[in-house]
C-alpha positions in Angstrom: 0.0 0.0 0.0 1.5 3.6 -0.9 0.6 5.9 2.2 2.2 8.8 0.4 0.2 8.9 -2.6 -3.0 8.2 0.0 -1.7 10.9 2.0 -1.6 13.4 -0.9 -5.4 12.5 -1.8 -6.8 13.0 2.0 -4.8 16.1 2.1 -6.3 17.3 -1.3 -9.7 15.9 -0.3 -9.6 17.9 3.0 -8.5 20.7 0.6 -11.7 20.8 -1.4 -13.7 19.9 1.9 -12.6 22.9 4.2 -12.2 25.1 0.9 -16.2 24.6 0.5 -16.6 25.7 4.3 -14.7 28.6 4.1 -16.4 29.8 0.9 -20.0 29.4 2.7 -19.1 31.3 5.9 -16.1 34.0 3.9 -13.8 32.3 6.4 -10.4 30.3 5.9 -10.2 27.7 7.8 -7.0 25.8 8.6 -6.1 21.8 9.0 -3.7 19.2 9.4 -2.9 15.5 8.3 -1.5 14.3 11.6 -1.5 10.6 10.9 -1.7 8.3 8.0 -2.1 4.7 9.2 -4.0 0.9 7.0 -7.4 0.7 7.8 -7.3 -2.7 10.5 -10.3 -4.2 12.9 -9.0 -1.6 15.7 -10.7 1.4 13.3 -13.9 -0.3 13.5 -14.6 1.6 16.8 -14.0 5.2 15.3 -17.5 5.9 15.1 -17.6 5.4 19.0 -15.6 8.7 18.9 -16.6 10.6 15.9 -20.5 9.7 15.5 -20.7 12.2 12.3 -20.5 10.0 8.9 -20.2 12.2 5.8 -19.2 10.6 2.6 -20.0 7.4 0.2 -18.7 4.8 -2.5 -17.2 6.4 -5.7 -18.5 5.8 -8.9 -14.6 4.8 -10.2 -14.8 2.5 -7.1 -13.7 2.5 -3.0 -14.9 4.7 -0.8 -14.3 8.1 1.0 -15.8 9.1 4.6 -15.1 12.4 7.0 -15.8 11.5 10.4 -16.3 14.4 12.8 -17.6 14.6 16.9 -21.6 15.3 16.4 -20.9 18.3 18.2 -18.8 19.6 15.5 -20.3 18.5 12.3 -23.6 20.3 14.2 -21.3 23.5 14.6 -20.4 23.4 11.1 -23.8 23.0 10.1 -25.3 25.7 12.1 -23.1 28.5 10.4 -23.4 27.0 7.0 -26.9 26.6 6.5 -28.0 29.0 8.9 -30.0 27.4 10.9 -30.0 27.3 15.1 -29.0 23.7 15.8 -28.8 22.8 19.7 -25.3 20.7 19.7 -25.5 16.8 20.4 -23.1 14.4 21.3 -25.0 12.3 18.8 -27.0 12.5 15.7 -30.4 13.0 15.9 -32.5 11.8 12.8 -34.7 14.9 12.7 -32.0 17.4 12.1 -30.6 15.2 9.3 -32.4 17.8 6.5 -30.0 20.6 8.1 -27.4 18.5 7.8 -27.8 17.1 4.8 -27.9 20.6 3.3 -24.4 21.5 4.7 -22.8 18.7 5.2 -23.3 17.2 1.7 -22.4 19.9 -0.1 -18.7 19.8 2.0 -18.6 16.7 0.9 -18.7 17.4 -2.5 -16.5 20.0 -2.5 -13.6 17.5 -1.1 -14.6 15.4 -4.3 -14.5 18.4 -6.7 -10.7 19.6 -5.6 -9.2 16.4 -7.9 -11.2 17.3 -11.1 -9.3 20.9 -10.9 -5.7 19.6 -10.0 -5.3 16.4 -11.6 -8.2 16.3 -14.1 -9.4 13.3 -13.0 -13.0 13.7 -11.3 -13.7 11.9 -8.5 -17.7 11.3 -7.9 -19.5 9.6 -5.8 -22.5 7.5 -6.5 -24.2 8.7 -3.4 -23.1 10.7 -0.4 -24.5 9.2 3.1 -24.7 11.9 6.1 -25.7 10.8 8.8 -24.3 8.9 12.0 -21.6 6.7 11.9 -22.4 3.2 12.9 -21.0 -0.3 13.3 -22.8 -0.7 9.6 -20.9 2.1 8.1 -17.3 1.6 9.4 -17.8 -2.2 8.3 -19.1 -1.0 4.6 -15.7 1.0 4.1 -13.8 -2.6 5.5 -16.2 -4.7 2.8 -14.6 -1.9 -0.1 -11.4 -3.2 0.3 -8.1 -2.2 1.9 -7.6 1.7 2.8 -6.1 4.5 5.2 -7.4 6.2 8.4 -6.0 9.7 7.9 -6.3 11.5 11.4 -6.2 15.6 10.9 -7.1 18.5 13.2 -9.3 21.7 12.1 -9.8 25.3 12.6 -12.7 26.8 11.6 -12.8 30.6 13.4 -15.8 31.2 15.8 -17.2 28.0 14.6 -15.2 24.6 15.2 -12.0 23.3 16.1 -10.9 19.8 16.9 -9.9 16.6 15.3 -11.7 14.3 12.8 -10.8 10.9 10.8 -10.8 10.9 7.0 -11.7 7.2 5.6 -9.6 6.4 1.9 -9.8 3.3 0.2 -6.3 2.3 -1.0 -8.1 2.2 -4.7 -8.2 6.4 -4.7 -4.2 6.6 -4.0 -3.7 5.8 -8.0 -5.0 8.9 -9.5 -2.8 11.3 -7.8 0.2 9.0 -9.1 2.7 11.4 -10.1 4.1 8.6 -12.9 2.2 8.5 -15.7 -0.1 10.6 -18.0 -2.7 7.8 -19.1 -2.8 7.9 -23.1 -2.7 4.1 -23.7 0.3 1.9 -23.7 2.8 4.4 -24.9 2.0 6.4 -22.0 4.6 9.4 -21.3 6.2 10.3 -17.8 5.2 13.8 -17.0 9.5 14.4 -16.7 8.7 13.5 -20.8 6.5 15.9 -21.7 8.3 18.2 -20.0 10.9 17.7 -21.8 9.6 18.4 -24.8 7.9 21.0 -23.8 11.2 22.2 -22.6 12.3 21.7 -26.4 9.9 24.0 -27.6 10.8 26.8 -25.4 14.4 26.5 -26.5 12.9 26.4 -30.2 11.1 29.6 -29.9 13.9 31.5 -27.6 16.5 30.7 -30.7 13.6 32.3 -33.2 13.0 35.1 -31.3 16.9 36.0 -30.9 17.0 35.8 -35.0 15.9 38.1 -37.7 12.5 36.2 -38.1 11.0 36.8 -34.9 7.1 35.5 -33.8 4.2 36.0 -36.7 1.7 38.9 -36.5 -1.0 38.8 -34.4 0.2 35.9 -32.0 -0.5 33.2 -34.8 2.9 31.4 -35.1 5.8 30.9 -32.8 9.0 28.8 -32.5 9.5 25.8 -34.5 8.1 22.8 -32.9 10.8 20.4 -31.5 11.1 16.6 -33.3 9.9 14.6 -31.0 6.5 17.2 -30.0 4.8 14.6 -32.0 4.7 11.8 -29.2 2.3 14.4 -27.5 0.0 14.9 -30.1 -2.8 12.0 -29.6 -3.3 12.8 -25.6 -6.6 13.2 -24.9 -7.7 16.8 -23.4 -10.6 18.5 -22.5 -12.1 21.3 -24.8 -15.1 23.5 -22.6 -16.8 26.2 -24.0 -17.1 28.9 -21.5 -20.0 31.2 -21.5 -19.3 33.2 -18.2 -18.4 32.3 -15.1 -20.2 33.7 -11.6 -19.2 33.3 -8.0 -22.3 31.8 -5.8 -22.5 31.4 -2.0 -23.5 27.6 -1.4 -26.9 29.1 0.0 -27.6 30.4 -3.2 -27.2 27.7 -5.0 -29.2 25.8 -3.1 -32.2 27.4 -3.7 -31.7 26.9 -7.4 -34.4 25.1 -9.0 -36.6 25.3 -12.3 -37.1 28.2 -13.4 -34.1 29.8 -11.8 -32.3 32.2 -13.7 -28.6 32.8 -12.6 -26.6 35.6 -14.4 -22.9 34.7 -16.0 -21.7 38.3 -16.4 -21.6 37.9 -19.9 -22.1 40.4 -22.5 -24.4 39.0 -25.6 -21.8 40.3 -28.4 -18.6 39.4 -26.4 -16.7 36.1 -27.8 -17.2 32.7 -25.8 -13.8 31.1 -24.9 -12.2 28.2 -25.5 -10.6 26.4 -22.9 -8.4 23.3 -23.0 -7.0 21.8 -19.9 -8.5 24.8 -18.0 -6.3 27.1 -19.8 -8.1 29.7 -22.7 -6.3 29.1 -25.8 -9.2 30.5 -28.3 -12.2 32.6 -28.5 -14.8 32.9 -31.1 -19.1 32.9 -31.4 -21.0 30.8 -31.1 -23.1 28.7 -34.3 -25.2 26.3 -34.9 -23.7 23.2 -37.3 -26.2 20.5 -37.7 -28.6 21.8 -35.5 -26.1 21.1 -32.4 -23.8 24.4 -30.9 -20.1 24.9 -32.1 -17.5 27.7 -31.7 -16.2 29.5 -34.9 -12.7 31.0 -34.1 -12.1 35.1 -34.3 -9.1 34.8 -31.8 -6.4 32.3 -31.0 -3.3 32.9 -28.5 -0.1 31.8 -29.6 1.1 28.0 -30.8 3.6 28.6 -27.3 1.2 28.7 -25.2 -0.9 26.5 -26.7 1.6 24.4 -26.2 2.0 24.6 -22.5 -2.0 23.8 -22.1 -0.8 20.1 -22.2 1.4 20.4 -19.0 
């Protein structure tokens, strides 16, 4: 079992998890892996000490689970749906909708933080909130092997303490540093680099000559040899509307009907992002009766380039 890579996932996961808390309340709360330790018959009791279950199986497969004191998780809840909410050393049934609401949404949040720095998304099929029993501690066992992850939390004026986060061993493999996944002639990310490198080098000699970079950002360096063994990896192309900044509670209340604003002008161009990273813009038409994206603006082939790394 590789604890590091696990360790690097609960550390992101808590990442995305306290990131979503500190958004709701305009807070920045801090935490701490403390301990990274295999999963054995001893953790079965956790839920003796931390009676708040948050989490669920992942559609890829294993499962992830936050385990927090009651007291806490009804702390947290309270500020970020708020709501009054009595604390309780134990969790009561009937505040489950409040919880639910928060809690879930946290949850999520820890989930989300993998699609934005590895690309991979992490999802689950369902997220459970709720106490955590014999039942649930012995449904992360029956996933297979994984990692207790003990950390500690800061949350201002709202909650501090420790909690447990529950990884199967499964989950360690996509924040592997080793490969990017393009088949079996896969490249080491030291590769592409590399050749990235290469074509930095390419373009620097260019620009130090007569020739220099083509008008209007369309042309750059000359491409290095071996830039071809890059050329079939698979990215992600998104059409970007607008983007707007929501409070969870907003969001919340979306439903049909709802209209939410994008800050986008009606003749402004959409952009074209690949890897996260705008490399185009252009308008919008309609080819076959389905959307596409006619080009009016690219950025340079350099930095094109780099939206592989």
């Amino acid at each position: 079992m590789n604890l590091s890579r696990l360790e690097t996932f609960a550390e992101g996961y808590l990442s995305g998890f306290f990131g979503t808390v500190g958004l709701a309340l305009s807070l920045e709360p801090t935490y701490g892996t403390d301990n990274v330790v295999e999963f054995g018959d001893e953790s079965l009791s956790l839920g003796d000490t931390y009676k708040a279950h948050m989490g669920g199986p992942v559609i890829s497969g294993g499962r992830i689970a936050v385990l927090l004191k009651a007291e806490d998780a009804y702390a947290i809840t309270a500020a970020v749906a708020q709501v009054e909410l009595d604390p309780k050393d134990a969790i009561d049934e009937a505040d489950l909708p409040h919880l639910n609401e928060a809690l879930e949404a946290c949850s999520s949040g820890g989930a989300g933080h993998f699609k934005e720095t590895y690309g991979v998304p992490v999802e689950f099929e369902s997220v459970i909130i709720g106490a955590a029993t014999a039942n649930t501690m012995q449904e992360f066992k029956s996933a297979g092997p994984g990692v207790v992850a003990e950390f500690t939390f800061d949350i201002p004026n709202v909650a501090h303490g420790k909690g447990v986060l529950l990884v199967s061993e499964v989950l360690g493999d996509l924040v592997s540093e080793e490969k990017i996944e393009d088949g079996p002639d896969s490249l080491t990310k030291d590769e592409v680099q590399d050749i990235l490198s290469d074509f930095d080098d390419a373009g620097a000699d260019q620009e130090s000559g007569s020739a220099g970079a083509s008008a209007g950002g369309r042309g750059g360096g000359a491409a290095p040899a071996n830039l071809g063994r890059v050329l079939d990896i698979q990215l992600i192309a998104t059409a970007r509307l607008g983007r707007v900044e929501m409070p969870i509670q907003d969001i919340l209340t979306l439903g049909p009907g709802s209209i939410v604003e994008v800050g986008h002008v009606v003749d402004e161009p959409v952009e074209l992002l690949v890897n996260n990273k705008l490399i185009a813009r252009g308008d919008v038409v309609v080819v076959d009766e389905k959307f596409g994206l006619r080009i009016t603006e690219i950025i340079s082939t350099e930095e094109r380039i780099e939206s592989l790394s």
